[in-house]
N, C-alpha and C positions, 0 to 999 in steps of 0.2 A: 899710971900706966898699967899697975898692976889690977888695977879694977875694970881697967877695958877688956882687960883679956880673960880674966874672969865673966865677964859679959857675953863676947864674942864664941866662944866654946860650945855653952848651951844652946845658942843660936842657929849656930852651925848645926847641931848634931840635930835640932827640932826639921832646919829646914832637907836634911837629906832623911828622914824619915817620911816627911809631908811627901817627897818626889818617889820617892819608895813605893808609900802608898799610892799614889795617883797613877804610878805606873803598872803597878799588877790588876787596877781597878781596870785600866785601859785592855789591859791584854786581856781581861776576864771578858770585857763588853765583846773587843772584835772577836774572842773565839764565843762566846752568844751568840752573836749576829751570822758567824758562819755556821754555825750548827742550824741555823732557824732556813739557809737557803733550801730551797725544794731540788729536789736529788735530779739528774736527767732525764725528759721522758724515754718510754719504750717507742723504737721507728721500726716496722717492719720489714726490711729490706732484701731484697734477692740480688743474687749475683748473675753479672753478664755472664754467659756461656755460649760456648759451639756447641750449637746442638743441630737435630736435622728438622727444619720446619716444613712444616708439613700441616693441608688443608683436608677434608675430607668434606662429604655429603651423603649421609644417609639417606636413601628411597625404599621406599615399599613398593612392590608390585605383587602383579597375580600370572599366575605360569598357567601358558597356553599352551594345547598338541599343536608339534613343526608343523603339520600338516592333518586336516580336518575335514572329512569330505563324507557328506551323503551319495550311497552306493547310489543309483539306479538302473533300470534294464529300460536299452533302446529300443523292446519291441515289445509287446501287447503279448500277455499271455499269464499264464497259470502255474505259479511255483509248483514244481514236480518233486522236485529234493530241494535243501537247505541245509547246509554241510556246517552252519558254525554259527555260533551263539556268543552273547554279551559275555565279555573274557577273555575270548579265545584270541592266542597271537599265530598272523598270519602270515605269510610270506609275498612277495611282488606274484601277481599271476597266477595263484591260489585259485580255484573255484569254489565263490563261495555258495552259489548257487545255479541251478538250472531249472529254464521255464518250459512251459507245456507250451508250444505253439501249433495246433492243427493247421489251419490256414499255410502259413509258413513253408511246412513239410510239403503240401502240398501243389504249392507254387513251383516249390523248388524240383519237385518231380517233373511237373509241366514244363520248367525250363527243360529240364536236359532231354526229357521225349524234343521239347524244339530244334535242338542242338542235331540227335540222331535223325528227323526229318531235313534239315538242311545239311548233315552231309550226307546225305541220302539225292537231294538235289544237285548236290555237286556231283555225285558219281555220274548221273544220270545225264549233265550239264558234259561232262569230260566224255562220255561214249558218243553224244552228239555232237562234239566236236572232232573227233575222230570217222563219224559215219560220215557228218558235212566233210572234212578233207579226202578222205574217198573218191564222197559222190564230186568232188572237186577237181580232185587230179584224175580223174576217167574224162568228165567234160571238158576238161581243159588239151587232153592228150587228145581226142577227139577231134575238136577246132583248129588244133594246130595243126595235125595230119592235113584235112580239108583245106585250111588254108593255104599248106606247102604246096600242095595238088591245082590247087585253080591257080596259084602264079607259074606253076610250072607249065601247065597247060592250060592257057585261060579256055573260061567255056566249057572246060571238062565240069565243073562243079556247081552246079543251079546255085541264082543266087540266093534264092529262098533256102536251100537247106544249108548256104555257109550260115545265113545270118540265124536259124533255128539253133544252130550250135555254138555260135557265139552266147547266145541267148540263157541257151543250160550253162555254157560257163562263165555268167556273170552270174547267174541265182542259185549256180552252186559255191560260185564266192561267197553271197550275200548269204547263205547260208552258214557258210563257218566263222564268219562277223556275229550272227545272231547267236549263233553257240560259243561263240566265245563269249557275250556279253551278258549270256545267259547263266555263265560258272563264275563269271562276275560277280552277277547279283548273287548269286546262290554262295558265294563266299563271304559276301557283304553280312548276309543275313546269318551266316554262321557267325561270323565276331559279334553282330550284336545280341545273338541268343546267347554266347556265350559270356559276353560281359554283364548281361542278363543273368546269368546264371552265377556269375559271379558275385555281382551285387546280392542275389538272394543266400546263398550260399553264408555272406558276410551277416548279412541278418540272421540268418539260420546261428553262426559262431555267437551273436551277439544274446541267442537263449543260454550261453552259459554266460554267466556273472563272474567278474573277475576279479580280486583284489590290483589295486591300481599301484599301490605299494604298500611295503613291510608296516603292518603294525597292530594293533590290538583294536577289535570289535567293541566299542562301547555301546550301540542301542543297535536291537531288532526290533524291525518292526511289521513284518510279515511272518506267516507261517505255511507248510505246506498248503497248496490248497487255492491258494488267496492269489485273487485273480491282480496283477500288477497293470498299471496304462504305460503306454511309451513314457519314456521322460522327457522327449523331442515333443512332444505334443502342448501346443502352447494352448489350447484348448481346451483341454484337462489339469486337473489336479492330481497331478500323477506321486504315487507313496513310495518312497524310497526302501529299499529292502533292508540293507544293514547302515550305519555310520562307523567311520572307522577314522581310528586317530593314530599318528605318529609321535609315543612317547620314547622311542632311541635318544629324539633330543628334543630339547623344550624351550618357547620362545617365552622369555621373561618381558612382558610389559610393563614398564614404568613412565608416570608422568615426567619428564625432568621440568624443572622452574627454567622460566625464562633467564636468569641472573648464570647459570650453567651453562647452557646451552650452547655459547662462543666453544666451551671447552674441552665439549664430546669430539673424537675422532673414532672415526671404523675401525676395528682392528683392536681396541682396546681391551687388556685384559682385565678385568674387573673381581670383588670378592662377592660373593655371593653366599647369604645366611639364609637358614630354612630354621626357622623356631621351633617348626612340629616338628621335625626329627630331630635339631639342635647337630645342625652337618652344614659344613662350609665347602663350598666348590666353587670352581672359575667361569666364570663367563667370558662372553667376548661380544661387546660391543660392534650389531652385525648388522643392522638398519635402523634408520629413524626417521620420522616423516620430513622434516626439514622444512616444516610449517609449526606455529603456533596455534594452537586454541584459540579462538577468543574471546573465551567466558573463563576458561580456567589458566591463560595464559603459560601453557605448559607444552611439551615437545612430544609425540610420543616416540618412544624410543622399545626397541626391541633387541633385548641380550641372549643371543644364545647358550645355553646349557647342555653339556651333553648330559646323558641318565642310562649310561650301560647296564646297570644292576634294575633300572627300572624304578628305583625308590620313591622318586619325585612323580608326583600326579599334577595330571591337570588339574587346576583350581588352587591348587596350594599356594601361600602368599612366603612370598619370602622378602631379605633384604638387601638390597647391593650397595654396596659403597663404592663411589665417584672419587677419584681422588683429583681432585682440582690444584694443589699446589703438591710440591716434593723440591726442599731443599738445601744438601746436606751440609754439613761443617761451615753454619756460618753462625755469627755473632747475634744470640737472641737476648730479648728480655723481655718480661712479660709484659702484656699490652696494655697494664694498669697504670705501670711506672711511666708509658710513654706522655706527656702532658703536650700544649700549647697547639694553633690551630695551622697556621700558612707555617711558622716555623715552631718546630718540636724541641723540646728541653725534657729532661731528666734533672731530679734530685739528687746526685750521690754525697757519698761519706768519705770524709779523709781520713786521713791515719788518725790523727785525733778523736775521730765520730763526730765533724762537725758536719752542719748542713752544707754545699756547695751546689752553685745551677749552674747547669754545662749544657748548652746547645749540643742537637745532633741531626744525624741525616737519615731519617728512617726510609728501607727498602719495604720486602713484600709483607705482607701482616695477615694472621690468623688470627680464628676466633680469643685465641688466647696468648699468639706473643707475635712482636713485633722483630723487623731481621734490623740490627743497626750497619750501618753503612761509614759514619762517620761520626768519632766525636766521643767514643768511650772504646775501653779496651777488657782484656778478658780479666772476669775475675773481679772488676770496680762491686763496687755494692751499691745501689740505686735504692733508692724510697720505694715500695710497692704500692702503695697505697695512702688515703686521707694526707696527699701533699701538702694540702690548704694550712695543716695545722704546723707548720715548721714555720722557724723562718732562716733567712739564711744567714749561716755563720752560728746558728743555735749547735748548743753540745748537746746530743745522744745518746741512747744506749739503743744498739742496734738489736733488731729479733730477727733473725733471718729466718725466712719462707723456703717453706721446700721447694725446691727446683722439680723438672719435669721428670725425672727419673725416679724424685723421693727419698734424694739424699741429700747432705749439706755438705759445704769444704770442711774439708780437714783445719781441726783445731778452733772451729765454732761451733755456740749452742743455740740451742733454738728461744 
């Protein structure tokens, strides 16, 4: 008995040294094996936000004078003066020139000598109708007498000299019909000398040249001297004397794209950039053709500027921005994170930083974020980017992306 237990002791103490060993051996391999796992990847992720979404469209165009007009003279003649030159700002109804017309002058004298001949007729028209009533009322006082007389007494008065004086008192009537019809005519012919004379007259106003409205002389192209043709003359090649532009305010032409188009309104107040002077000012969307192109399938469109200082020139090209979307305090993220085709998923991260996929309900979308409607809340953190390489239920280490403003939440790093 005493040699069993002598046996058993030894035993004992070899086999709780073998389980000793095997066991530190063990705990050595598992902490190996976890030391050897690969660490989390880096996911770059952005935070949902309210923010204001908002679409825009940059156009160029070229700025045109409001109004652009070759002067001309409606009558044939020969600059005499020329009062203003390439530069000069003019007022509405300025003269900017007057022409030499001889003919003209001369016409115009001839009218109004016609004018004093025809009331010259009429006076003359008026005294013969006063001598015919005269010779009328003596004839007629005449016949009556005669006539009282032979019914009082028949036979007292031959009938031959009643009827002689009947006779003087109907062609001394027929007398003061002819002079009446004679101050008539003679009237007649006075209106049309004088609207003769008017019409000339109107020609005669139209040798001074007139500024048509406010604004600045950019080409001459006459000089004293220089004989002008009508402008009405479809016959001629008639040369305009000055060009004059209205820069007070300036029409901005721009193409706009068909894909726009639905969502110009009249009225619109618009931004407007000038690069050559590096000056921003308002426009107002104030005509457009409301036809397409059909080669460049584009709209034209014309934005008013106003240019009180005058700064802006014709020909300068500047930049308007369109704002086609504006919409504020709602739930964005950017349009990277947004995935899938008929229905839309996001990647987000749980408190853990694991991968999770969540359906959503996307609303209006810019170039660069999408508005969520349904299906994430403020604040989640969504995958931005390269989704393919997660999978789900994978643990992360989140890199958050700068949000649209260029900050991050509070108590994260980038």
């Amino acid at each position: 008995m005493a040699l069993r237990s002598k046996f058993v002791l030894p035993g004992t103490a070899a086999l709780a040294f073998m389980l000793a060993v095997s066991s530190r051996f063990l705990l050595h391999r598992a902490s190996a094996n976890q030391s050897n796992d690969p660490p989390p990847r880096l996911a770059p992720v952005a935070l949902v936000q309210r923010t204001t979404l908002e679409d825009s469209v940059t156009l160029s165009g070229e700025f045109r004078p409001f109004q652009l007009v070759d002067v001309h003279a409606k009558v044939a003649g020969f600059i005499r003066d020329i009062y203003v030159d390439v530069g000069d700002q003019v007022r509405t109804g300025q003269v900017l020139s007057i022409l030499e017309v001889p003919e003209l002058s001369a016409q115009v004298m001839g009218a109004k000598a016609d004018i004093r001949r025809h009331q010259d007729a009429i006076q003359r028209a008026q005294s013969e109708i006063a001598r015919s009533n005269s010779a009328y009322t003596a004839y007629h006082a005449a016949y009556t007498r005669l006539k009282q007389a032979s019914q009082a007494r028949p036979g007292l008065i031959a009938e031959q000299e009643l009827d002689d004086s009947l006779a003087k008192d109907k062609e001394a009537e027929a007398q003061v019909e002819s002079a009446r019809a004679s101050l008539a005519e003679a009237q007649s012919q006075l209106v049309a000398a004088q609207a003769n004379l008017d019409r000339l007259s109107a020609m005669e106003d139209y040798s001074h040249i007139m500024a048509p409205f406010a604004g600045v002389v950019t080409k001459r192209y006459a000089d004293t001297g220089a004989l002008i043709q009508a402008g009405t003359a479809s016959n001629t090649q008639s040369m305009p004397v000055v060009q004059l532009a209205e820069w007070s305010k300036l029409r901005l032409v721009v193409p706009v794209p068909e894909s726009v188009v639905p969502l110009l309104r009249l009225g619109t107040i618009v931004g407007v950039h000038v690069p050559s002077l590096n000056r921003d000012f308002d426009g107002k969307i104030s005509r457009f053709a409301d036809a397409l192109n059909d080669e460049t399938r584009t709209m034209h469109t014309e934005i008013d500027v106003e240019n009180p200082d005058e700064s802006l020139k014709a020909g300068m090209y500047a930049e308007v921005t369109l704002t086609l979307l504006q919409k504020k305090n709602v739930l964005t993220v950017p349009l990277e994170a947004v995935q899938g085709g008929d229905q839309h998923y996001v990647l987000v991260l749980d408190r853990q930083n694991r991968v999770a996929k969540r359906e959503i309900e996307v609303g209006e979308q810019t170039s660069t974020r999408a508005e969520i409607l349904h299906g994430l809340a403020e604040n989640e953190r969504v995958i931005s980017a390269d989704q393919s390489r997660y999978q789900i239920g994978e643990l992360v280490k989140p890199r958050l992306e700068p949000d649209p403003t260029g900050e991050n939440a509070p108590g994260e790093k980038k």
